[in-house]
C-alpha positions in Angstrom: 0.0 0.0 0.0 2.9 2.1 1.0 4.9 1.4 -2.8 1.4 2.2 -4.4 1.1 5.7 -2.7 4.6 6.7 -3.5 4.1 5.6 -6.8 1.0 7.7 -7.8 2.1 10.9 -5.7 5.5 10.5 -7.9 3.5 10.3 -10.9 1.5 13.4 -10.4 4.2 14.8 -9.3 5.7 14.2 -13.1 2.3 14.9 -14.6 2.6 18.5 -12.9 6.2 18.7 -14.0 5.5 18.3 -17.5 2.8 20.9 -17.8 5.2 23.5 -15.4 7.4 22.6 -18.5 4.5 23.3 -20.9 3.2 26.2 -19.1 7.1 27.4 -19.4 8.3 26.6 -22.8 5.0 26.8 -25.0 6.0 23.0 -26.4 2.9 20.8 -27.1 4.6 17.8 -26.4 5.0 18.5 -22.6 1.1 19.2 -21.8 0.7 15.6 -24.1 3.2 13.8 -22.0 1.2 15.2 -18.5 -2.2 14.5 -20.2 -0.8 10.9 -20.9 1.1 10.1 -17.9 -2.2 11.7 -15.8 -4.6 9.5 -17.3 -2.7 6.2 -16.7 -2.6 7.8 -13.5 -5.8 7.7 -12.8 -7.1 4.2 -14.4 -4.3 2.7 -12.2 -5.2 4.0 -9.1 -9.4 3.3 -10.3 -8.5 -0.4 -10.9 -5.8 -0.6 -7.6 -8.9 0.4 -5.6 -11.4 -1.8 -7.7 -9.5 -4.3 -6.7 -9.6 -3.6 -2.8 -13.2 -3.2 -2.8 -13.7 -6.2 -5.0 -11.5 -8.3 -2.1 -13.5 -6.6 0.7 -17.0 -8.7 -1.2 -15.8 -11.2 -2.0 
C-alpha cells in the first residue's frame, strides 16, 4: 500500500512537472506527455482500488 502511494504521488508529481514545463516553454509535447502520464494515473489507481473493494465482497 505504502509502494502504491509513493508511486501515484511520484507520478502526479511528473504529470505536474511536464505541464510547469508546458506552461514554461510553450511546447505541445510536454502538456501531451502530463495529459498521458495523468490518465494512466488515474485508471491505475481506479483499478488498484477496484480491486480492494472487490477483495472486501468477496
Amino acid at each position: 500500500m505504502l509502494i502504491f502511494r509513493f508511486l501515484v504521488l511520484a507520478l502526479l508529481g511528473a504529470s505536474v512537472l511536464s505541464f510547469a514545463f508546458y506552461i514554461g516553454t510553450g511546447q505541445p509535447h510536454f502538456r501531451r506527455w502530463g495529459l498521458v502520464i495523468l490518465k494512466w494515473t488515474v485508471v491505475s489507481a481506479l483499478v488498484f482500488f477496484g480491486v480492494l473493494i472487490l477483495g472486501r465482497v468477496a
